[in-house]
C-alpha positions in Angstrom: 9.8 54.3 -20.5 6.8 52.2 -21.5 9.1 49.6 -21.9 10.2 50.2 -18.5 6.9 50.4 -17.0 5.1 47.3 -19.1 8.2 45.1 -17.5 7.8 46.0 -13.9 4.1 45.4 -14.3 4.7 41.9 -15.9 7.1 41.3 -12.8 4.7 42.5 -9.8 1.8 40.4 -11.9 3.8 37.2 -11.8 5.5 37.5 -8.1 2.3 39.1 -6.7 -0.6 37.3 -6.1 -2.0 41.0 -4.9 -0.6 42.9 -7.0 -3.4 42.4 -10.0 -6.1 43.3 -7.6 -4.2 46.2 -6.0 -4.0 47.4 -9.7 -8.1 47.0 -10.7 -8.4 49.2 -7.7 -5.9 51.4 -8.6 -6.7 52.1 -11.8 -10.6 52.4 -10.5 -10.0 55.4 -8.3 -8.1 57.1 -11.2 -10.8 56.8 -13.5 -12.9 57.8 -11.0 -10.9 61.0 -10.0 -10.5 61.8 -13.7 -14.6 61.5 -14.1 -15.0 63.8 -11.4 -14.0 66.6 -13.5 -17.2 66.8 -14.9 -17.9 69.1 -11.8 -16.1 72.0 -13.8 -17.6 71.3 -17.3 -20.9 72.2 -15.6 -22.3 69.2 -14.4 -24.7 70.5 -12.1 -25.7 73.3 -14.5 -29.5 73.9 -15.1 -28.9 72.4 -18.2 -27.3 69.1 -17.0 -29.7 68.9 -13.6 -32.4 68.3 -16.9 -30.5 64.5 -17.5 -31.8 61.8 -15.8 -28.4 60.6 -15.1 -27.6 64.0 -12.8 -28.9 64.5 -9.5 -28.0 67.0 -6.4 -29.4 65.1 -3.9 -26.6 66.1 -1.0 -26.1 69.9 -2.6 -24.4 69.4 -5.8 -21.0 68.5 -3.9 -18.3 65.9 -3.5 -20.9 63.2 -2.6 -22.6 63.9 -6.0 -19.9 64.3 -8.2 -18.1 61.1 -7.0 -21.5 59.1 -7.0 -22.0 60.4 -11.0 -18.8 59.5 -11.3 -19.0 56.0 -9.8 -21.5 55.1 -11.5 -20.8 55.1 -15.0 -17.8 53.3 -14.1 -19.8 50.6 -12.9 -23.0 50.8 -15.1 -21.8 51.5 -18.5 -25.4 51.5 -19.5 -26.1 54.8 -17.1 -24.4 56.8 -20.2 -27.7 56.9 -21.9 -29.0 58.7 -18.8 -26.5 62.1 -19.6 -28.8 62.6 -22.7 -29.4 66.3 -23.2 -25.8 67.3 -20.7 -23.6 69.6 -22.1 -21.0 68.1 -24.3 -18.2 67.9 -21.8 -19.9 65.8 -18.8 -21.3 64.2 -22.0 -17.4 63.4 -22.7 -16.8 62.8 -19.2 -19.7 59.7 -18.7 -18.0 58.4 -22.3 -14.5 58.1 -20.7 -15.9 56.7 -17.6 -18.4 54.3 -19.2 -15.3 53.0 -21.8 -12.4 52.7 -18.6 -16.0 50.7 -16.6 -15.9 47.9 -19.8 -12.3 47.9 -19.5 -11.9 47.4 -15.7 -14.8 45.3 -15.3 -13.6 42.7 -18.4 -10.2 42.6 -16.4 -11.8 41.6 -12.9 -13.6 38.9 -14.5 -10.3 37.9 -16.2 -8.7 37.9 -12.5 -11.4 36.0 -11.2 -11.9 33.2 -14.0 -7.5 32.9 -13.4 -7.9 32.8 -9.9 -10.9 30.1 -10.2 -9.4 28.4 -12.3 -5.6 27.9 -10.6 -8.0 27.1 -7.6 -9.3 24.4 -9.8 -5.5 22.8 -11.2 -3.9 23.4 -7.6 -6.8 20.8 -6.6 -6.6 18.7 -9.4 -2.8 18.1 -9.0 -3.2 18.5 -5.0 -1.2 21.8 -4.4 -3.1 22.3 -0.7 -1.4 22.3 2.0 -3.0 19.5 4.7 -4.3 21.0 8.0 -4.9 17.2 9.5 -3.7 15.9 13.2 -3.8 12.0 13.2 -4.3 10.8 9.6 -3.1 8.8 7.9 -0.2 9.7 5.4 0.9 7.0 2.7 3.8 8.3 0.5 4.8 7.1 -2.6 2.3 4.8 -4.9 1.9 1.8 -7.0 0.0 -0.9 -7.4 -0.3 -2.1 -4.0 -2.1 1.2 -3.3 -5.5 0.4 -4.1 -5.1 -3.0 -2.1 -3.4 -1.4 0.9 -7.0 1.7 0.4 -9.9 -1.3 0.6 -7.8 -3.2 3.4 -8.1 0.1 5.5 -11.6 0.2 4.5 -12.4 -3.1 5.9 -10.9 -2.4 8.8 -13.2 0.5 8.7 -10.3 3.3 9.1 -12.3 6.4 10.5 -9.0 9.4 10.3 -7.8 10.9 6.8 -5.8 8.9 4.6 -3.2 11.4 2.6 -1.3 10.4 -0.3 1.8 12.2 -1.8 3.1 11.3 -4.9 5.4 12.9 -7.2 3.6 11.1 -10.3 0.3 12.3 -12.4 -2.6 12.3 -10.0 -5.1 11.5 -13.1 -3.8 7.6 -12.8 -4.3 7.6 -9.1 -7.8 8.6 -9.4 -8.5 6.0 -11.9 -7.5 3.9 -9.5 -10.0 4.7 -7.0 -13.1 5.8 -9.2 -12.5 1.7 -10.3 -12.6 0.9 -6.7 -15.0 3.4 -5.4 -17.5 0.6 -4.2 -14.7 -1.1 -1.9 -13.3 2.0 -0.7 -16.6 3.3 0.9 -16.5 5.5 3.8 -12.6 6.1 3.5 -11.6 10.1 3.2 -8.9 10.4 1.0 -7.3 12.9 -0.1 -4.5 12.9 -3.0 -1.9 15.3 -3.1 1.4 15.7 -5.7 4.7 16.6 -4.9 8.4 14.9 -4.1 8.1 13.1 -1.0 11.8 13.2 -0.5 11.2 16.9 0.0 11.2 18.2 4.0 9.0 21.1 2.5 6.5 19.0 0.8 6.5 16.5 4.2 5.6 19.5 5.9 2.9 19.9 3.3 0.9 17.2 3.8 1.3 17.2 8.2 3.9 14.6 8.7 4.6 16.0 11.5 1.3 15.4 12.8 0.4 12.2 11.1 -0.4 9.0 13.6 0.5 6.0 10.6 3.1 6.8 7.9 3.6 4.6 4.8 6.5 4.7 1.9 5.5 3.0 -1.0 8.1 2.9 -3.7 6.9 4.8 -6.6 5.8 2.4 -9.4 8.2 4.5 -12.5 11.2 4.2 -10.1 11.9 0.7 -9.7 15.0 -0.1 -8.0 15.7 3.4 -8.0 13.1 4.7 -5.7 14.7 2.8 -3.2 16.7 5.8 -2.9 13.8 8.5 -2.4 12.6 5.7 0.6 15.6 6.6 2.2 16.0 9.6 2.1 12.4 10.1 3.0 13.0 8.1 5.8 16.2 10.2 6.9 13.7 13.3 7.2 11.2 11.7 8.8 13.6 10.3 12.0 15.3 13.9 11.8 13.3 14.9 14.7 11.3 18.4 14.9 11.3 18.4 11.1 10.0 14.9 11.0 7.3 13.0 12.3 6.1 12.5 16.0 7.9 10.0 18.2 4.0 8.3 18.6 3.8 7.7 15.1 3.9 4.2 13.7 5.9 3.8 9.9 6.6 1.3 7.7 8.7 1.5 4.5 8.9 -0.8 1.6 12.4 -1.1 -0.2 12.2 -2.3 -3.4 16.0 -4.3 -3.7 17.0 -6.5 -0.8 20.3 -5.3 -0.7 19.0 -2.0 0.4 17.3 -2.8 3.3 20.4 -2.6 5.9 20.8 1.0 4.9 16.7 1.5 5.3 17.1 0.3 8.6 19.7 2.6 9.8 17.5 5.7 8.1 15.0 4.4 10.0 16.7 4.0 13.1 15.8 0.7 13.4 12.6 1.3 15.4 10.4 0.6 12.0 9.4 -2.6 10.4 11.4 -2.4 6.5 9.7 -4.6 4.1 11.8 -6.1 1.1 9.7 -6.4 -1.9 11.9 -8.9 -3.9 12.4 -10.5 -0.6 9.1 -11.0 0.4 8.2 -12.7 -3.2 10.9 -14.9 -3.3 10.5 -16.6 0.1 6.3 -17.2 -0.3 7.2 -18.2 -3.3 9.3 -21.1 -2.5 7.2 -21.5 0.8 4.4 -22.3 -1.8 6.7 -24.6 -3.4 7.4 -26.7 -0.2 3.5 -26.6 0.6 1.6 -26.5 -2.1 -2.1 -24.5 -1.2 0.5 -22.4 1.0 -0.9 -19.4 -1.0 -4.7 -19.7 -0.4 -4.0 -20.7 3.4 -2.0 -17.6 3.8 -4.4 -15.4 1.3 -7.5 -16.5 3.3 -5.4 -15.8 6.4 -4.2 -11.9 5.7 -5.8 -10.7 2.8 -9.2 -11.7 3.2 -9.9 -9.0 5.5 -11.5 -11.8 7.8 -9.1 -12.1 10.4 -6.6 -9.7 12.3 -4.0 -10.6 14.8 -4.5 -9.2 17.9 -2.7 -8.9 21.8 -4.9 -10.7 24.1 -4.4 -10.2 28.2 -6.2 -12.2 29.9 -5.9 -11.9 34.3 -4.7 -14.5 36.9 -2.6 -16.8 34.1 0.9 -16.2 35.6 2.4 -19.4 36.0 -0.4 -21.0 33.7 2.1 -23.1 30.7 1.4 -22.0 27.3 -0.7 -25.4 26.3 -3.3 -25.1 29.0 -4.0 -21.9 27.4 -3.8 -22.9 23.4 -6.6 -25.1 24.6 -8.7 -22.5 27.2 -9.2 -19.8 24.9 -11.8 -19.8 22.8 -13.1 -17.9 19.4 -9.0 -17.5 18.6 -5.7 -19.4 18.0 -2.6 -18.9 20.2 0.2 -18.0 17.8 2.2 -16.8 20.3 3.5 -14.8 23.8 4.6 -10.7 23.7 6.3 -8.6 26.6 8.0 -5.6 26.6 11.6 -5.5 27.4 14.2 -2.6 27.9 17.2 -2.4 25.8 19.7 0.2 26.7 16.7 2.8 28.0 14.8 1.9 24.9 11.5 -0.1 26.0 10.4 -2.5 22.6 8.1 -5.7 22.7 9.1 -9.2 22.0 7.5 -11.6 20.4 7.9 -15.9 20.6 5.9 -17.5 18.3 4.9 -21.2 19.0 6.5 -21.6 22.0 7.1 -24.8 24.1 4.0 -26.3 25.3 5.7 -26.4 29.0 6.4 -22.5 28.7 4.8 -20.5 31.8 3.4 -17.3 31.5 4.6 -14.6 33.8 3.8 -10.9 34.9 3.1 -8.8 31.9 2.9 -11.3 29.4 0.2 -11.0 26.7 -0.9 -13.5 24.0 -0.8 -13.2 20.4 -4.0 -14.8 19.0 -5.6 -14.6 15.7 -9.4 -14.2 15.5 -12.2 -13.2 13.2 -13.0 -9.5 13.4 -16.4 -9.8 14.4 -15.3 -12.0 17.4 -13.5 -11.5 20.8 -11.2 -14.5 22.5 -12.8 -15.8 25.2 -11.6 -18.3 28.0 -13.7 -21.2 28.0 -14.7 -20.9 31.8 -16.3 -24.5 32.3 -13.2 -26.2 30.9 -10.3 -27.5 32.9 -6.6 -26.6 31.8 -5.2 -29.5 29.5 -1.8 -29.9 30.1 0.9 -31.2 27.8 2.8 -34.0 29.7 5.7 -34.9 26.6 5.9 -33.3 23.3 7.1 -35.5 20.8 8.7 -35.4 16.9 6.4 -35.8 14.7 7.4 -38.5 11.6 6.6 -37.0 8.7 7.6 -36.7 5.0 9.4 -33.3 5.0 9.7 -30.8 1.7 12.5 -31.9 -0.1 13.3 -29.9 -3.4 15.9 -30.9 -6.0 15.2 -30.5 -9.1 13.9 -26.8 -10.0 12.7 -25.7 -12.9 12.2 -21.5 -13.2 10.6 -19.9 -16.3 11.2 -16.3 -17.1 13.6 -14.4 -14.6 13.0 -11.0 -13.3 15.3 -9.9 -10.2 13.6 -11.7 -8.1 15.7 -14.8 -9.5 18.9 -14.8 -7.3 17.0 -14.4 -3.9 14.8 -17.1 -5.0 17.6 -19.5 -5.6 19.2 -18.7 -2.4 15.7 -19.0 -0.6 15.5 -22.2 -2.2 19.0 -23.0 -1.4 18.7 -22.4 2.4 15.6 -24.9 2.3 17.4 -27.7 0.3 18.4 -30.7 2.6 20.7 -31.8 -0.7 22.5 -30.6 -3.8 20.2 -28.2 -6.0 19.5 -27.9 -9.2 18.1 -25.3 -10.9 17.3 -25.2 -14.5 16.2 -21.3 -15.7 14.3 -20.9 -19.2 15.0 -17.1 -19.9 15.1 -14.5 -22.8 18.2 -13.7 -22.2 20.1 -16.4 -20.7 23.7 -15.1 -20.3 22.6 -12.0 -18.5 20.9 -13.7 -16.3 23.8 -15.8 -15.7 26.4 -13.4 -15.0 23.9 -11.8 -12.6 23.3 -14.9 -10.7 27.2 -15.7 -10.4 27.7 -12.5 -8.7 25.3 -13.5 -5.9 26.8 -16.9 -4.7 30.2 -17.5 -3.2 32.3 -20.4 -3.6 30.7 -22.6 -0.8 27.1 -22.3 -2.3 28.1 -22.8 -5.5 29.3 -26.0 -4.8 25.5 -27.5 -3.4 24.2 -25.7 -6.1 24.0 -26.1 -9.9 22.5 -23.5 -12.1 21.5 -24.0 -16.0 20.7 -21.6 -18.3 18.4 -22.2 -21.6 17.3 -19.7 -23.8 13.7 -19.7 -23.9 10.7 -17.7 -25.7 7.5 -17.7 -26.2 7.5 -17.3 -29.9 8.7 -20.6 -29.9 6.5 -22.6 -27.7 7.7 -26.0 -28.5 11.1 -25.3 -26.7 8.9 -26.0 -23.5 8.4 -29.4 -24.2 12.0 -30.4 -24.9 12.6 -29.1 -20.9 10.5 -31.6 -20.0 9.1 -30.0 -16.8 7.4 -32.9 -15.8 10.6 -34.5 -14.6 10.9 -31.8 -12.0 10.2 -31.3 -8.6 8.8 -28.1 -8.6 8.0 -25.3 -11.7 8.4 -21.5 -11.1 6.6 -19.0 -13.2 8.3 -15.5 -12.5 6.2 -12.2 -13.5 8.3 -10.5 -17.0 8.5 -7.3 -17.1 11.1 -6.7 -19.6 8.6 -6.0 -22.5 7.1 -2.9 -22.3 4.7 -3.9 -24.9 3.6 -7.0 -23.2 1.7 -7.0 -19.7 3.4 -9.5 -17.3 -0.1 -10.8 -16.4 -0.4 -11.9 -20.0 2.8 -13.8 -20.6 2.7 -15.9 -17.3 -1.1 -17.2 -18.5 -0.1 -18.2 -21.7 3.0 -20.2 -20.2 0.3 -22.1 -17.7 -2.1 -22.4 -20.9 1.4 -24.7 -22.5 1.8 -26.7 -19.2 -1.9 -27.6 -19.2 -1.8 -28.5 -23.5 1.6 -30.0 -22.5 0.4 -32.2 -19.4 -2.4 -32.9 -21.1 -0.6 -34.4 -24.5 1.7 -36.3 -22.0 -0.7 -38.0 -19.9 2.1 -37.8 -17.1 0.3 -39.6 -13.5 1.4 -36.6 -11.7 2.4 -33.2 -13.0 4.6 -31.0 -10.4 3.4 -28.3 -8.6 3.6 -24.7 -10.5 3.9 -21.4 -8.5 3.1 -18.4 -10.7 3.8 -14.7 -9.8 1.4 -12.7 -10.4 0.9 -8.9 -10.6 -2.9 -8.3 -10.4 -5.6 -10.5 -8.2 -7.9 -10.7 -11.4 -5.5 -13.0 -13.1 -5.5 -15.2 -11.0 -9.6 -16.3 -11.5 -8.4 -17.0 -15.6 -5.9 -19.4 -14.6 -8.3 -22.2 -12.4 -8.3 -24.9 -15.1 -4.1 -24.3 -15.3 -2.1 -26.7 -13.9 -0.9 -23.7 -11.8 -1.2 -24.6 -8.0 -0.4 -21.5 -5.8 -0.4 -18.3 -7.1 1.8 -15.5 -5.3 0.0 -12.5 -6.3 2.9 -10.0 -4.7 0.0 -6.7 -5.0 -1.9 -8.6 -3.0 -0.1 -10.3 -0.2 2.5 -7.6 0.3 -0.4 -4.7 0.6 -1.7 -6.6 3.4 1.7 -7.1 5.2 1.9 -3.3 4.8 -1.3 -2.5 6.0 -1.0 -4.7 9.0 2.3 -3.2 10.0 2.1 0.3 9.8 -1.1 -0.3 12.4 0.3 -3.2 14.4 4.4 -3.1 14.0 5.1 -5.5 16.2 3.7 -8.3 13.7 7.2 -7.7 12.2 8.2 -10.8 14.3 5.4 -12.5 12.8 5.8 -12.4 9.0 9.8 -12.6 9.7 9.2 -16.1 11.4 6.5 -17.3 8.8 9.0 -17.0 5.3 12.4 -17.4 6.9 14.3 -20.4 6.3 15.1 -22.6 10.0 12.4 -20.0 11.9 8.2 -20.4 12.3 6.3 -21.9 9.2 2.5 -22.7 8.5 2.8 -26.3 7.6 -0.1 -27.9 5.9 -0.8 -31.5 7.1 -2.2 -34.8 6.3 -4.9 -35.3 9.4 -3.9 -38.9 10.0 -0.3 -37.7 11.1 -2.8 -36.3 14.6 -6.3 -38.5 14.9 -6.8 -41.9 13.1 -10.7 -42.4 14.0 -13.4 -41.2 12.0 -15.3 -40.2 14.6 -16.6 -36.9 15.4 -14.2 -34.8 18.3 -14.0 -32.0 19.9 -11.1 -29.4 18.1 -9.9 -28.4 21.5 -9.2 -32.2 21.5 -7.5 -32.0 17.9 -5.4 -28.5 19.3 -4.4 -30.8 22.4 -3.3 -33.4 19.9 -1.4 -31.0 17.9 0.4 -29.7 20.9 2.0 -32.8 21.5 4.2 -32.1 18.6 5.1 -28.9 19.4 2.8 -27.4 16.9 0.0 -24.9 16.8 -3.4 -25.5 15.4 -4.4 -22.8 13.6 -7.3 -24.4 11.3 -7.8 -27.1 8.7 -8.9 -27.5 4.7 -11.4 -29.6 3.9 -10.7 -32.2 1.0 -13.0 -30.5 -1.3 -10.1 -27.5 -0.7 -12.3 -25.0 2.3 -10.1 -23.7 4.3 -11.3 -22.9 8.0 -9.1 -20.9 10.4 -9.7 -19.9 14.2 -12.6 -22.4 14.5 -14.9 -22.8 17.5 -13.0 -25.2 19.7 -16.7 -26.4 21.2 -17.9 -27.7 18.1 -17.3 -31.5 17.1 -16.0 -32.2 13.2 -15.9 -35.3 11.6 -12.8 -35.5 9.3 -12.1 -38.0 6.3 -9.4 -38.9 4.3 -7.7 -36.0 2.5 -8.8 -33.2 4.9 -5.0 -31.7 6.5 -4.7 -29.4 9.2 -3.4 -26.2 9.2 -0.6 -25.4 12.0 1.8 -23.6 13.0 5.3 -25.3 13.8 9.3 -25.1 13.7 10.6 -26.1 10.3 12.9 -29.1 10.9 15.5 -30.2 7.9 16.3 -33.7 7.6 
């Protein structure tokens, strides 16, 4: 029977969050009933009424009794108050005074438990979010931090909720070592699966005005698969997020995105990490200062690309405007079309200088935050009258040379490949070599394979001087991809030591000019140790792909945008020698320069000094002087020849 009783107990205590305190008081009016039988020991007797602990105040009846009663529950120390009682209420004020340690020392137990699961369900985020219009970021990884002190910049006033399924402890380090930068943000961490409808109900999705999906940082490839799924609940309607709500996703494997897309309904931008690394990275290697330009441009937290309507331009052509506005670059015209009773927005980025704006129209313009476009009122519209080619030396790569490989490597290649005007060769200095290899071959079909030539070479560090028998200086370009196949090892670390060979190796060699190197980098911080590196551009992907997120999940339609910048045959930013546009010294007006430009079908969006300052959406009022070695910075269709 005890048995019985102690295992129904144990069952109400762990199923009951009640049930302990329904006990205390349970047990308390029992005792208190039992001490109440001190009424017919004589506990009002003349004897007793001597005690200090006994009073009749109401007439020696119920009130008194349970008050006596009461009290040496409660005050164990009101026992020495029954001195001189008889023995019995004596006995009574013992059993009630005992039962009072007993009870009390179990409430305070129930209250330090309940204090303290208060305490771990906030720690590891077990509350359930009562927020309308926040912000919810799901998933987290390294980009996190980045994507936390963009928002901050953009000074982000609603909640910012993050579910992850991992440790919390790690994510807090994360902000406590960025608690300067994230300043004014309110966020709030919570754990839990965010493949889970329950937990998404958690946190408010439902309710939430941005939604982001990281991919977990212990997943890898795998958490492609949560993404998906998390994507499936949130497009499954009541259960999932509001129509109004803006999401991006970020898919780790390129191969996944189709399926991301179709989760998502396709009505949300998809971004493809290994994608987005492997075309900046080979943009860097066509343009070399491609990464700083386009660093300065989104990461900086300077500038934001905005939709511009200015009235009474229908008809106006899209030149006379590049060269009106004022305090922002035209990248670009956006309208809203409908699509089978789905209205969506289109986007045309450096269009024909003789295209006319109509009804409805708006422009995409980049500008500095602190700064509104303006139409330069006392100015008369320039108009283009012939666009012409513009003869220039364009990006031809050959000759490739890729150290380390991480599976990035076969969407590289192809990148590359699409680029190449001529056969390619690509020469990959690996760990493992043959694995590599087979994992390359099942990526190309016959017809690539034959303008492309792939060689493998087994390569480590522990033997340094197999770098020099590569001879990179013979090629056109050098790749340094992150490594992230030793656990042991931070990828960080590897990549500087293989720039610290190429400088002690272009330095022994005396070579007149050493090709450019594009490292990938995982942290920002690295990238300040490798300045006196032969390294040229580094693609810091934490970085650069935090920002693209950012930007998104606030502004979707600057899909169109980043889409046209990496992809082969689309949009590029092309850097450019400033004798291909002026050849006089003299001081000018940039809206004279953005005229110019125009002329070639190409966008001014700034220019880099030759002492390497890079200035974007400058005041077209002002007069510059430039000099040999100064390039400017434009926008323009990538032509192959």
């Amino acid at each position: 029977m005890f048995k019985k009783l102690s295992y129904y107990l144990f069952i109400l205590s762990t199923t009951s969050r009640l049930f302990p305190y329904l006990l205390i008081i349970g047990l308390t009016s029992f005792v208190v009933m039992i001490g109440m039988n001190a009424y017919f020991f004589g506990l009002f007797s003349a004897e007793a009424l001597k005690a200090e602990g006994v009073d009749n105040v109401f007439g020696a009846g119920f009130v008194d009794t349970l008050w006596w009663s009461f009290k040496h529950l409660l005050d164990p120390g009101a026992f020495s108050e029954n001195y001189g009682a008889p023995f019995f209420v004596i006995l009574f004020a013992l059993f009630n005074s005992i039962m009072g340690l007993i009870i009390t020392g179990a409430l305070i137990g129930f209250i330090v438990s309940a204090i303290q699961t208060a305490m771990d369900n906030a720690r590891v985020g077990a509350a359930t979010v009562r927020e309308k219009g926040h912000y919810l970021i799901l998933g987290w990884n390294r980009k996190g931090a980045a994507i936390l002190i963009l928002f901050a910049k953009l000074k982000v006033q609603e909640r910012i909720v993050i579910l992850t399924e991992h440790n919390l402890d790690a994510l807090r380090v994360d902000l406590r070592q960025n608690s300067r930068a994230l300043r004014g943000l309110r966020v709030l961490p919570v754990q839990g699966a965010i493949g889970s409808s329950s937990e998404l109900r958690r946190v408010a999705s439902k309710h939430a005005s941005h939604v982001m999906l990281l991919a977990e940082s212990k997943a890898g490839v795998q958490s492609d698969l949560t993404t998906i799924k998390a994507l499936t609940l949130l497009n499954a309607g009541q259960e999932g997020m509001s129509g109004s709500a803006q999401l991006v996703a970020e898919i780790v494997s390129k191969d996944n995105v189709g399926i991301a897309q179709v989760a998502a309904k396709r009505s949300h931008p998809i971004v493809s990490t290994s994608d987005f690394i492997s075309k900046s990275m080979v943009q860097c290697a066509r343009y070399p200062g491609y990464s700083a330009v386009y660093s300065e441009l989104f990461a900086s937290g300077d500038f934001v690309i905005d939709l511009f309507t200015p009235h009474g331009l229908e008809g106006v052509l899209f030149s006379e405007v590049a060269t009106a506005i004022n305090h922002a670059v035209v990248l670009g015209i956006s309208w809203h079309e409908e699509t089978s009773g789905k209205r969506r927005r289109v986007s045309v980025l450096n269009p024909e200088p003789d295209y006319d704006l109509g009804e409805g129209d708006e422009l995409i313009v980049l500008r500095k935050q602190n700064e509104s476009p303006e139409l330069i009122l006392d100015s008369k519209f320039q108009t283009v009258e012939e666009t012409r080619a513009l003869s220039i030396e364009r990006p031809n790569i050959t000759e490739v040379l890729v150290i380390a490989a991480n599976q990035n490597l076969a969407l590289m290649v192809g990148e590359l490949l699409n680029h190449a005007v001529s056969d390619l060769r690509v020469v990959v200095a690996c760990r493992d070599p043959e694995v590599e290899k087979k994992s390359l071959d099942q990526r190309f079909n016959a017809a690539a394979s034959k303008r492309l030539k792939v060689e493998f070479v087994e390569f480590d560090l522990v033997e340094s001087s197999g770098l020099e028998r590569l001879n990179p200086h013979l090629f056109d370009v050098i790749f340094v991809m992150a490594d992230e196949s030793d656990a042991y090892i931070d990828a960080d670390s590897r990549t500087l030591l293989i720039l610290f060979l190429l400088q002690e190796l272009e330095l022994r060699l005396g070579v007149e000019k050493f090709p450019p190197v594009v490292a990938e980098l995982l942290n920002s911080e690295s990238k300040d140790l490798c300045l006196e590196t032969p390294m040229t551009d580094a693609v810091v992907s934490t970085e650069l792909l935090s920002v693209q997120l950012a930007q998104l999940v606030r502004d979707p339609y600057l899909e169109t945008l980043y889409n046209e910048l990496l992809n082969a045959g689309g949009i590029e930013i092309g850097i450019r020698e400033i004798s291909y546009y002026i050849d006089s010294d003299e001081p000018l007006p940039l809206s004279l320069l953005t005229q110019k430009v125009l002329e070639f079908n190409e966008t001014v969006l700034g220019f880099r000094r030759k002492s390497g300052e890079i200035i974007l959406s400058p005041d077209k009022r002002v007069l510059e002087r430039f000099e040999a070695g100064d390039h400017v910075i434009v926008l323009a269709q990538q032509v192959y020849l």
